[in-house]
C-alpha positions as semicolon CSV with decimal commas, in nm:
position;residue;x (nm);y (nm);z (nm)
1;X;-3,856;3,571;-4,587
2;X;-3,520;3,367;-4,658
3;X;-3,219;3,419;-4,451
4;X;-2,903;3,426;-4,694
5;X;-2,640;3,155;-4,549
6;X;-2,342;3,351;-4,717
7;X;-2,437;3,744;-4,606
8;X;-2,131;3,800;-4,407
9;X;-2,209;4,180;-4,396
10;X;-2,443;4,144;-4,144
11;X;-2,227;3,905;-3,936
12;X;-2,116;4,251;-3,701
13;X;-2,494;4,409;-3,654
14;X;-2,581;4,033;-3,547
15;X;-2,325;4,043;-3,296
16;X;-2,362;4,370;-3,189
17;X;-2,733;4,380;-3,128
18;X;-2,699;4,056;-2,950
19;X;-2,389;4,111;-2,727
20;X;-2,261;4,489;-2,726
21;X;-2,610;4,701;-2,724
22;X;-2,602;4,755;-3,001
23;X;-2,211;4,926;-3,074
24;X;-2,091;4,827;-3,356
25;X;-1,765;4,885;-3,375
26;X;-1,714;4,666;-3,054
27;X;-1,820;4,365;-3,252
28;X;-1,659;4,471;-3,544
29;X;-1,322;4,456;-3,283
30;X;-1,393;4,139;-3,149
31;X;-1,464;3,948;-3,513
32;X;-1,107;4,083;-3,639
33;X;-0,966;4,007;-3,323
34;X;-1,112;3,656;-3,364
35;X;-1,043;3,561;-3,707
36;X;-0,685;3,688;-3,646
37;X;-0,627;3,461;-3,381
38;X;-0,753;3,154;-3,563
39;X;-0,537;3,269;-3,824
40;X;-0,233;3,333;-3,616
41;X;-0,228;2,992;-3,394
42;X;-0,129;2,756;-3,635
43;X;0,189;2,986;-3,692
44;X;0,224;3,052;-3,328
45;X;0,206;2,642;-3,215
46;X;0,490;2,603;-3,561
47;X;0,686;2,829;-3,401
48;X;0,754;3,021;-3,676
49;X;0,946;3,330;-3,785
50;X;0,790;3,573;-3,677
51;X;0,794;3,789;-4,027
52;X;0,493;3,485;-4,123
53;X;0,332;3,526;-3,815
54;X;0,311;3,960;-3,891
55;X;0,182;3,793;-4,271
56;X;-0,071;3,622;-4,131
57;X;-0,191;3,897;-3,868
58;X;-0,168;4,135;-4,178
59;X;-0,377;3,868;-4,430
60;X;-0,676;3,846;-4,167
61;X;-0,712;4,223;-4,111
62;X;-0,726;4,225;-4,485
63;X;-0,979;3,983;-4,511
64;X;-1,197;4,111;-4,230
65;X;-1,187;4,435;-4,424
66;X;-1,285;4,273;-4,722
67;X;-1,575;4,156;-4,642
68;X;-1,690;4,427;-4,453
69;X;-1,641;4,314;-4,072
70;X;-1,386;4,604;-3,997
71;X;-1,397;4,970;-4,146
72;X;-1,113;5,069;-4,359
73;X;-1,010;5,373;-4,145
74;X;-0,929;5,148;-3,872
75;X;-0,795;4,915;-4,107
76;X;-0,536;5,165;-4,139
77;X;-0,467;5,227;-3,781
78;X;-0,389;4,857;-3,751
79;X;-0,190;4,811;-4,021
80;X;0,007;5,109;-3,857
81;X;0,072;4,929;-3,558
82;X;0,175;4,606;-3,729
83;X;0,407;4,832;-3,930
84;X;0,568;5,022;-3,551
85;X;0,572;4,580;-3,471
86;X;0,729;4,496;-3,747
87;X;0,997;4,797;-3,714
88;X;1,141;4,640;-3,448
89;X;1,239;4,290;-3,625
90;X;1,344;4,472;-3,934
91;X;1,616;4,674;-3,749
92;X;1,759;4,334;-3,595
93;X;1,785;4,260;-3,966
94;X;1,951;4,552;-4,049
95;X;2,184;4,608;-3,754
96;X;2,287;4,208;-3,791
């Protein structure tokens, strides 16, 4: 039997079995939550606007979603979140 080096669907039931018991949707959490972060930092040390930063946050959901790491229902829910977030800077816009 061959192990595939480029299967990233079963990157979350690796993690899960091996760390959370076996819940799924706890690993599925922390990868998101992980490649988010590493892709949020760079922005974050640049000090950047913080519309880039939301782009970023918003690019590495996507891509976690993409290849399967994070379920599209709470895909949504996220991106609903970042949307309440983003509220906030686009009224400062508005209201300037």
């Amino acid at each position: 039997m061959s192990v595939n080096l480029w299967d990233f669907e079963g990157v979350p039931y690796g993690l899960a079995n091996l760390f959370f018991g076996g819940d799924l949707l706890t690993a599925q959490i922390v990868l998101t939550a992980f490649i988010t972060f590493c892709m949020v930092l760079p922005g974050i040390i640049a000090r950047t606007k913080p519309d880039i930063i939301m782009l970023l946050a918003f690019f590495a959901v996507l891509i976690c979603t993409a290849i399967g790491w994070m379920n599209s229902a709470l895909f949504m829910i996220v991106i609903a979140f970042m949307a309440l977030l983003y509220a906030g800077i686009v009224r400062k816009v508005i209201g300037a």
